[in-house]
C-alpha positions as CSV (number, residue, x, y, z in Angstrom):
1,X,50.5,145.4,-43.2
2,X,52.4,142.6,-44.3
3,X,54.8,140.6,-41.5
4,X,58.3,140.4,-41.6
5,X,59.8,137.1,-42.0
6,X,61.4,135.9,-39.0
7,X,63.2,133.0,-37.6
8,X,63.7,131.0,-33.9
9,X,66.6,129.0,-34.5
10,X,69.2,127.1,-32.1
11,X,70.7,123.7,-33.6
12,X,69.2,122.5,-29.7
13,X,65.4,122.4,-29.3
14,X,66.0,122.0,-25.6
15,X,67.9,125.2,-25.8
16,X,65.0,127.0,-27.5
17,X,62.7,125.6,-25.3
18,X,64.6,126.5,-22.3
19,X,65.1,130.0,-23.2
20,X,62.3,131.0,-25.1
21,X,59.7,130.9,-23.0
22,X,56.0,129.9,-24.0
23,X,54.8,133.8,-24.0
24,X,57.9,134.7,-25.7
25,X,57.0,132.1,-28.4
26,X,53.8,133.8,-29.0
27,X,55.0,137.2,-28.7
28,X,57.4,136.7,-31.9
29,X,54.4,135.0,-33.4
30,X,52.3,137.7,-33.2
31,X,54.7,140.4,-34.4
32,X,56.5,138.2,-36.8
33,X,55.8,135.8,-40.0
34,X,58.0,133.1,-37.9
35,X,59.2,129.8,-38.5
36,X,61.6,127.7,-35.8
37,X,64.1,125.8,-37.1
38,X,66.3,123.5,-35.8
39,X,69.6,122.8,-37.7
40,X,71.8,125.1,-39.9
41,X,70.9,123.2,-43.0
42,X,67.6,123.4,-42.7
43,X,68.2,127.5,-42.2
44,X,70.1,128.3,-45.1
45,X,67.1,125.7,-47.1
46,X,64.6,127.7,-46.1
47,X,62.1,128.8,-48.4
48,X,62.2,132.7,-48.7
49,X,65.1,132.9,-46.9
50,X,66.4,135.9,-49.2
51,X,63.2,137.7,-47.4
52,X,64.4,136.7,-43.9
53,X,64.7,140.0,-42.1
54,X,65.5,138.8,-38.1
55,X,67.1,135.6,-37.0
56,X,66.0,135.4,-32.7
57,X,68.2,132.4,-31.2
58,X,69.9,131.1,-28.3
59,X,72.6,128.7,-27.0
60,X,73.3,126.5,-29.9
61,X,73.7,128.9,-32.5
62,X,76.4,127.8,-35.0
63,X,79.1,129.7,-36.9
64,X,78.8,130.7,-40.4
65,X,80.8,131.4,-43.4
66,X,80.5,134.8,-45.0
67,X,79.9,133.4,-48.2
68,X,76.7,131.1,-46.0
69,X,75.7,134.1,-44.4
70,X,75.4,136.2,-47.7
71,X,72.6,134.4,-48.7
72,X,70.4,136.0,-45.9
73,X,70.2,139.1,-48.7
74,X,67.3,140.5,-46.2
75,X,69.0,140.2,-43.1
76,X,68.6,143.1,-40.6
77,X,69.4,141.3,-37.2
78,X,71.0,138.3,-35.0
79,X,69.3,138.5,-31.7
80,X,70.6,136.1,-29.3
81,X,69.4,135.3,-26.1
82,X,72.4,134.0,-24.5
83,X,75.8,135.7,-23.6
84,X,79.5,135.3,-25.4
85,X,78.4,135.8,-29.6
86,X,82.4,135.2,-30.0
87,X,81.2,132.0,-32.3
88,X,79.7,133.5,-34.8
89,X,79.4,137.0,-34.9
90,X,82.3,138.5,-36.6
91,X,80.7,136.9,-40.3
92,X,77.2,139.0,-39.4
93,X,78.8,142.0,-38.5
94,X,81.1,141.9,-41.4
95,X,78.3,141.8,-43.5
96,X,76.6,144.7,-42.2
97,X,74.2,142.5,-39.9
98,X,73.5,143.7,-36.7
99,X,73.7,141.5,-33.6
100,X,72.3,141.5,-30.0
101,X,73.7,139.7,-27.4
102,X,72.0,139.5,-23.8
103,X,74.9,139.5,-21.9
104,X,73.4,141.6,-19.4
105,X,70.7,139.5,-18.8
106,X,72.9,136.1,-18.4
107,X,75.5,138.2,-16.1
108,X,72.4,139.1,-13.3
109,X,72.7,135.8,-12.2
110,X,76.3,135.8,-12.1
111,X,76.8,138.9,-10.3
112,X,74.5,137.6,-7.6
113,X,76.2,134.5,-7.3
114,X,79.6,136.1,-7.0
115,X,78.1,138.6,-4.6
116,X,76.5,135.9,-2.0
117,X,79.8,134.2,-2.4
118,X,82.0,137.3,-1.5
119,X,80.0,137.9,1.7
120,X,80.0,134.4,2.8
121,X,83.7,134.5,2.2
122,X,84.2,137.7,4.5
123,X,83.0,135.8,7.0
124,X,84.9,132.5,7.3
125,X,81.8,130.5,5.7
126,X,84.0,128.4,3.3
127,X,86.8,127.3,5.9
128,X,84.6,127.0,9.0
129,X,81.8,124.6,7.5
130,X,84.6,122.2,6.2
131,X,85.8,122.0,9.6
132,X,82.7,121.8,11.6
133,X,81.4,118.9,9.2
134,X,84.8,117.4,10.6
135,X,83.6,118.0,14.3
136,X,86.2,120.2,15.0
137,X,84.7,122.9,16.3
138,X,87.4,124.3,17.9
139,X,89.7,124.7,14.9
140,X,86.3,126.0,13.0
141,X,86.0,128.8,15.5
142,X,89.6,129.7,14.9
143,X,89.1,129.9,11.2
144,X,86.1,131.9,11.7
145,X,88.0,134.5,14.0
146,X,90.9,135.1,11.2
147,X,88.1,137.0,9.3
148,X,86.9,141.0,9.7
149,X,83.3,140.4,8.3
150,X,82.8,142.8,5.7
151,X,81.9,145.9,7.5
152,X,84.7,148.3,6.3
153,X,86.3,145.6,4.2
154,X,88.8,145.6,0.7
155,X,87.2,143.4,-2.1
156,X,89.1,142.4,-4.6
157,X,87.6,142.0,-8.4
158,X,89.4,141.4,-11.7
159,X,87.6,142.6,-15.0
160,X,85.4,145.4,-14.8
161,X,83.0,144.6,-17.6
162,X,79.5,143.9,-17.5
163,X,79.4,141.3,-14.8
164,X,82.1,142.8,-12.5
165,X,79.8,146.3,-13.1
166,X,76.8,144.6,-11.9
167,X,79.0,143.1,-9.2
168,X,80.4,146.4,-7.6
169,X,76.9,148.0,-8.0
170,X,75.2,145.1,-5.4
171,X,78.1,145.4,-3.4
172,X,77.5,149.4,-3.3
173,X,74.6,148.6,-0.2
174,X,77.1,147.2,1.9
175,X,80.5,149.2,3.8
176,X,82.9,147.6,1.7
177,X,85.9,149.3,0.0
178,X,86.5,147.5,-3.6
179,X,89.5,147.2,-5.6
180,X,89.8,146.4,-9.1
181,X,92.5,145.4,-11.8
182,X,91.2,146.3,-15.0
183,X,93.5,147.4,-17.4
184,X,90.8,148.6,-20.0
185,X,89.1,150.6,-17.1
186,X,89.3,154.4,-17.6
187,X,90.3,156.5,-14.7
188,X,86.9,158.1,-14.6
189,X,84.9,155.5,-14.9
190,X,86.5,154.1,-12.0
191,X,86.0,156.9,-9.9
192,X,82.3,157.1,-11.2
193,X,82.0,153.2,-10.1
194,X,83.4,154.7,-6.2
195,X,86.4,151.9,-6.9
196,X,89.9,151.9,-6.8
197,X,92.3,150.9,-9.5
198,X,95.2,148.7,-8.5
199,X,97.8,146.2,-10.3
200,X,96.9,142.4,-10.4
201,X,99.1,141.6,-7.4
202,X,98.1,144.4,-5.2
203,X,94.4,143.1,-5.7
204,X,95.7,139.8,-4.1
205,X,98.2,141.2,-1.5
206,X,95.6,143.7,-0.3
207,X,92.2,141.9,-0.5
208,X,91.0,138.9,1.5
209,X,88.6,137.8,-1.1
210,X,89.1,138.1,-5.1
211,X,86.8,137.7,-7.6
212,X,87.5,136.7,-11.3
213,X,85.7,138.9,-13.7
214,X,87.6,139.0,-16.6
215,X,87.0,139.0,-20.1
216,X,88.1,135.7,-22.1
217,X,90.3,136.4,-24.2
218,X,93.6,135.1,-25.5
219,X,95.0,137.8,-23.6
220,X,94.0,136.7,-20.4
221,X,95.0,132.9,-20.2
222,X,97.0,132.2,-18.0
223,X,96.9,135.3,-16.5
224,X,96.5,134.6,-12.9
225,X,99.4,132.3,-11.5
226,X,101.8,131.9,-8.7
227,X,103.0,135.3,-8.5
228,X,99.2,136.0,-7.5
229,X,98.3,133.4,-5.1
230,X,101.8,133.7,-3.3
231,X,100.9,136.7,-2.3
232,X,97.0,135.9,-1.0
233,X,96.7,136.2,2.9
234,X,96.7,133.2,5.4
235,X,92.9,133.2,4.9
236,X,92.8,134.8,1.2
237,X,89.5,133.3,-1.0
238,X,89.8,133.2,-4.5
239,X,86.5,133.4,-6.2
240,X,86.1,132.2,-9.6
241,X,83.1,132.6,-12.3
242,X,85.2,134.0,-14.8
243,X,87.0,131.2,-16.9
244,X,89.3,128.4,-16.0
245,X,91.8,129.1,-18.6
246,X,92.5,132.5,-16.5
247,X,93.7,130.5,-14.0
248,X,97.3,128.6,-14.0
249,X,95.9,125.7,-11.8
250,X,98.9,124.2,-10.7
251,X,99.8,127.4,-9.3
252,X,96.7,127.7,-7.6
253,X,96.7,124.4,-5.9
254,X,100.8,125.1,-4.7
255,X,99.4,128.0,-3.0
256,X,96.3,126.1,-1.2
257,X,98.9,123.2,0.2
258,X,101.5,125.9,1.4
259,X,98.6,127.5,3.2
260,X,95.5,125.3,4.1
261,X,93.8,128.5,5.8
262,X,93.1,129.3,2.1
263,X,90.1,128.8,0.2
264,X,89.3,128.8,-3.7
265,X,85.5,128.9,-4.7
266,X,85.8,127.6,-8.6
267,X,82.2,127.3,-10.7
268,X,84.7,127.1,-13.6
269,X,87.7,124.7,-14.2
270,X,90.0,124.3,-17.2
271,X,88.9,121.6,-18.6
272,X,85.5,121.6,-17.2
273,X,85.1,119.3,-15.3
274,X,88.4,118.8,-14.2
275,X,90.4,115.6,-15.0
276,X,89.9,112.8,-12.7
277,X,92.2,113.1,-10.0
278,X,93.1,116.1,-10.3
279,X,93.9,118.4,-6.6
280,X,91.1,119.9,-6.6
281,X,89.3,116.7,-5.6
282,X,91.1,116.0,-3.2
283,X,92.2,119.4,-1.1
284,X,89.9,120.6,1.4
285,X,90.1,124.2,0.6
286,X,89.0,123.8,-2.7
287,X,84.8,124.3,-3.0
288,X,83.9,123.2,-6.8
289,X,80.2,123.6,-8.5
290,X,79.6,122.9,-12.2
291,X,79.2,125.8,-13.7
292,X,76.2,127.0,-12.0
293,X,76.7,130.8,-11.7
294,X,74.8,131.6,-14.8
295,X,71.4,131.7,-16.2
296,X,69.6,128.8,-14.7
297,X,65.9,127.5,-14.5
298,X,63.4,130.5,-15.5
299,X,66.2,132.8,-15.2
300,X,66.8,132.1,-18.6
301,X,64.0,133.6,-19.9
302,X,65.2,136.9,-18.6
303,X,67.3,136.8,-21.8
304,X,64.6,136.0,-24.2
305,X,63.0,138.9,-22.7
306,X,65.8,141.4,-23.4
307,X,66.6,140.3,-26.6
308,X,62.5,140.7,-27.6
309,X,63.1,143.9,-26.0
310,X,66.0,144.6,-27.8
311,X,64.1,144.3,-30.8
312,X,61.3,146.6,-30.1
313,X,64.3,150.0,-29.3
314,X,65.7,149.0,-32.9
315,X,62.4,148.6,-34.8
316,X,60.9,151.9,-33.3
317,X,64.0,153.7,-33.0
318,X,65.8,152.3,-36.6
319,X,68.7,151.1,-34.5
320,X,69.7,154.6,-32.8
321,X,68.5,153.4,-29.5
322,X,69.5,149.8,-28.6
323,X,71.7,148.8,-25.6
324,X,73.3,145.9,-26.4
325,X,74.4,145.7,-30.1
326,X,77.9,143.7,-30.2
327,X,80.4,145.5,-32.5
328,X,83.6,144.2,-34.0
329,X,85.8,146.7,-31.3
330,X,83.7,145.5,-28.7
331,X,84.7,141.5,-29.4
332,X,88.4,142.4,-29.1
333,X,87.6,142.8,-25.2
334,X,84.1,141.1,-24.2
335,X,84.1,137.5,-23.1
C-alpha cells in the first residue's frame, strides 16, 4: 500500500533536531512518504503538496494565512510537538484541519519543577540559603523557624489546567491541603481533584506558597498585583512558571521591600529577561532562572513521542480516540 505523504517541518533545524529525536525520525520514515523542510516557503513550494496528508512539527512553526493554508487540499493533521498552538492554529482548524498539541508532554516538566519548588519553599529553603551564603546563620535559622514544613500544609495554585492538574496530582503523595483560584474550574471537578476553590486573594491571605498556573490569555494580564501580594504572609513565596505578563511587577517588588521575609521564585519575567536594572536584580528575595521549567535536554523528546503517538489513536481510531486535539473553544482558555 501506497505511503501517505508527510512532512517534518520547523523554520529551526535546531528545533527539529532537538525535538525529534533520531528514532522518531525513523519512525515517521518508516510509516510515512516524508520529506523535512525547513522554511515556510519552501512548504507551500513543495512538490505534491496538494497530496500532503500530515504536517509533524515543533517549536518554530509559523503562522499561516487561510488563503496559504488552503492549498494543503489533502491536509488531515498539524501535529506539534511543542506546547501553546495559539500562533497558528485558528487558520488549520478553521479549515477543518485537525491539530495536536503536546501540551501535556511539555507541562511534566513543569509540574515537577513547580512541585520541587513548592516543597523547598515550605521549608524555608529560598530565605535561609540567601542568608547562610551571607554567614549569618543565626538570622538563617530564624527564617527557617517561620515555616511549618509541609506536613498538614495550605498550597496555593492559580489556574487549574493542564499543568496545575499535573501539579495537584504529584502533590496528592504528600499531607498537604491545596487551594485553588480557577474561575473556569467546575465545582465537581474540584472536589474530584480533593482541592478547594477559593478567590484570588484568599489563595494569597491563606497560603504560604503560591503557584502561578494560569492560562495566558488577554484575560489574565495583569491579573496578579498589589491587592495580592499585600496580603502574602511575612514569609509568603510566590512561585511563578506561568507567564510574566500575569504579574504587575512593580507591585510585586513593593511587596518584597515592605517585607524582606518574602520570597518570589520567577522562571518567567515580563520582558524576559528583565530590563537591566530592573529590582529584581538587585533584592535579595527575589530567586530568577531563565525560563527553565519546561522541556529541556531529552525531555523534549517526550513530545515527539506523544505527538507520534497521537497519530497512531487518530489513524486507527479515524479521530474518535485522540487526547489532545486543540479546538477553537479550547484556545479561548489554554495558554
Amino acid at each position: 500500500m501506497r505511503k501517505k505523504k508527510a512532512v517534518l517541518f520547523s523554520e529551526s533545524k535546531y528545533n527539529i533536531d532537538r525535538v525529534w529525536s533520531p528514532e522518531s525520525k525513523n519512525e515517521l520514515e518508516t510509516l510515512f512518504d516524508l520529506k523535512t523542510v525547513y522554511s515556510k516557503e519552501d512548504l507551500l513550494k513543495l512538490d505534491g503538496i496538494e497530496n500532503l496528508s500530515y504536517i509533524f512539527t515543533t517549536w518554530g512553526m509559523p503562522s499561516f494565512t487561510r488563503a496559504e493554508v488552503k492549498t494543503f487540499k489533502s491536509l488531515e493533521c498539524v501535529f506539534y510537538a511543542a506546547g501553546s498552538v495559539q500562533g497558528f492554529a485558528r487558520e488549520f482548524i478553521s479549515e477543518g484541519i485537525h491539530v495536536f498539541s503536546a501540551w501535556a508532554a511539555n507541562a511534566v516538566p513543569v509540574a515537577e519543577y513547580a512541585v520541587s519548588q513548592i516543597l523547598l519553599a515550605n521549608k524555608g529553603f529560598f530565605g535561609s540559603s540567601v542568608l547562610a551564603k551571607k554567614g549569618d546563620r543565626e538570622k538563617a535559622s530564624e527564617h527557617f523557624n517561620m515555616f511549618r514544613g509541609n506536613y498538614g500544609q495550605k498550597v496555593g495554585l492559580l489556574g487549574a489546567g493542564m499543568i496545575g492538574k499535573l501539579v495537584i496530582q504529584m502533590l496528592s503523595h504528600y499531607n498537604l491541603k491545596i487551594l485553588v483560584f480557577d474561575p473556569f474550574l467546575p465545582d465537581d471537578k474540584a472536589a474530584e481533584l480533593g482541592v478547594e476553590k477559593v478567590s484570588l486573594n484568599e489563595v494569597f491571605k491563606e497560603c504560604v506558597v503560591v503557584s502561578n498556573h494560569l492560562a495566558n490569555n488577554p484575560q489574565t494580564v495583569g491579573i496578579i498585583n498589589y491587592s495580592q501580594f499585600s496580603l502574602m504572609p511575612d514569609n509568603g513565596v510566590f512561585i511563578n512558571t506561568g507567564r510574566g505578563a500575569q504579574v504587575v511587577e512593580e507591585d510585586l517588588c513593593r511587596a518584597l521591600r515592605e517585607k524582606p521575609g518574602r520570597f518570589a521564585v520567577l522562571d518567567v519575567t515580563w520582558p524576559e529577561p528583565p530590563v537591566k536594572g530592573h529590582e529584581f536584580y538587585s533584592l535579595d528575595n527575589v530567586i530568577l532562572t531563565p525560563h527553565i521549567a519546561g522541556s529541556s535536554g531529552d525531555e523534549t523528546h517526550r513530545m515527539a513521542e506523544y505527538m507520534l503517538q497521537e497519530y497512531k489513536l487518530y489513524s486507527e481510531s479515524q479521530g474518535h480516540k485522540t487526547r489532545y486535539e486543540v479546538t477553537e473553544k479550547m484556545l479561548e482558555t489554554m495558554a
